[in-house]
N, C-alpha and C positions, 0 to 999 in steps of 0.2 A: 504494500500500500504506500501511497504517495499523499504529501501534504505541500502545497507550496504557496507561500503568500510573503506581502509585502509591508513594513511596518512603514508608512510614510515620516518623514522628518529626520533631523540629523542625528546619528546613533549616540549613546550616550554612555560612553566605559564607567565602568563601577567603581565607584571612590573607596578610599581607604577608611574603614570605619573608624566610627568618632567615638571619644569615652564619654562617658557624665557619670554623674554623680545618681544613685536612686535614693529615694526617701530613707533606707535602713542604711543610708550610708557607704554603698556598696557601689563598685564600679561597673556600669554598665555598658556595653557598645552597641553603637546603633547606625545604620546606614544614613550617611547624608543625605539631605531631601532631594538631590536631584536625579543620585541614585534609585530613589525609594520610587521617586515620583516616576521615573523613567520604567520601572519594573512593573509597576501599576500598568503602565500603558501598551506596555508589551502583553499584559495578563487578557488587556479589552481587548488587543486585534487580535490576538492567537485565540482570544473563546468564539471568535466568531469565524475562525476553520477549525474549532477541535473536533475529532471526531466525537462520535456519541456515548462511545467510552472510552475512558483514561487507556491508553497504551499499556497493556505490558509490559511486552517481551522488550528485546534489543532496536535499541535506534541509531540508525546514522545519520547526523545532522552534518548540512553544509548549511554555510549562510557565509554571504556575502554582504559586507557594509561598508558604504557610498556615503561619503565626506562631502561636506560643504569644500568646492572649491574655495583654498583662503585666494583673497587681494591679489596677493603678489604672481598669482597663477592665472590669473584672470585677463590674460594681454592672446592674441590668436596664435601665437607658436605654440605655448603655453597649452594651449586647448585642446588642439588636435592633438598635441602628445597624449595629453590625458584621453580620448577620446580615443585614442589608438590604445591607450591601454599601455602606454609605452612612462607617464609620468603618473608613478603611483606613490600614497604618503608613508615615507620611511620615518617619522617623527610618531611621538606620543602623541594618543594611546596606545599601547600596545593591542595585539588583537585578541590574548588571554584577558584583558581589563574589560574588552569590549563586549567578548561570548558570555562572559560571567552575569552580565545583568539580562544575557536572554533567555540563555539554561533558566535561571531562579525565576524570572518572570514566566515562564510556562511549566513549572511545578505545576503539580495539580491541577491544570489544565489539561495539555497536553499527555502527557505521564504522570508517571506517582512520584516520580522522583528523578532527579538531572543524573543520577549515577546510571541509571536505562541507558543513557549513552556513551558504545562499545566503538564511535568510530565518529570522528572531528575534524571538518574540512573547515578553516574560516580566512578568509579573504578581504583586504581593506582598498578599498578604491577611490579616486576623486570622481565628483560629478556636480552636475549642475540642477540634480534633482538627485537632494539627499534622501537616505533609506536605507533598509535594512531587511534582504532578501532571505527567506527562511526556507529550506526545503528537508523536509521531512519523510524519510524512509524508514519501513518496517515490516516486520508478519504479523499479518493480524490473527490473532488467537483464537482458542475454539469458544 
């Protein structure tokens, strides 16, 4: 079985958790809001291609995520490189910061759990129509 869809807007790599403080005085960590907020958003576009039941077995995820070209990229040589696939972004985020907030955001969705996935293709691109391509492979069980 196959799932493929697209999360429109610029992808959002998963920040380094924060501490505070709890009520008994104890250290808690908690995911940054834009983190938190970005995993939220990923849970609303993936529930409206989950299948009708949570996944199983083993998954191989490929996803592809499509960067806001920055400024300096933005002149016509610049373009078609990118467009050829030929000027791709070697700077932060990295693409493990990046899969991390899409894995967690299709928990429970998607599957019961991000560990279901036995096989990891991830790929960072520039474009002029940022996103974040999901494709989902698997057997579906009895």
């Amino acid at each position: 079985m196959k799932i493929l869809f697209e999360i429109p807007g610029d992808p959002v790599a998963q920040g380094r958790p924060r501490a505070g403080k709890s009520f008994a005085d104890k250290t808690v960590l908690y995911d940054p809001a834009k983190s938190r907020d970005f995993k939220s958003y990923v849970r609303l576009v993936a529930a409206q291609h989950a299948p009708a039941k949570l996944i199983d077995g083993p998954i191989h995820l490929n996803v592809d995520f499509y960067r806001s070209v920055p400024k300096k990229f933005q002149t016509k040589p610049k373009l078609e490189l990118i467009e050829k696939g030929l000027l791709l972004p070697t700077t932060k985020p990295d693409v493990d910061n990046y899969i991390k907030g899409i894995k967690d955001g299709m928990n429970k969705v998607m599957w019961h759990d991000d560990s279901q996935v036995v096989s990891l293709n991830v790929r960072k691109f520039y474009s002029m129509t940022p996103r974040v391509v999901v494709h989902i492979t698997y057997t579906e069980g009895d």
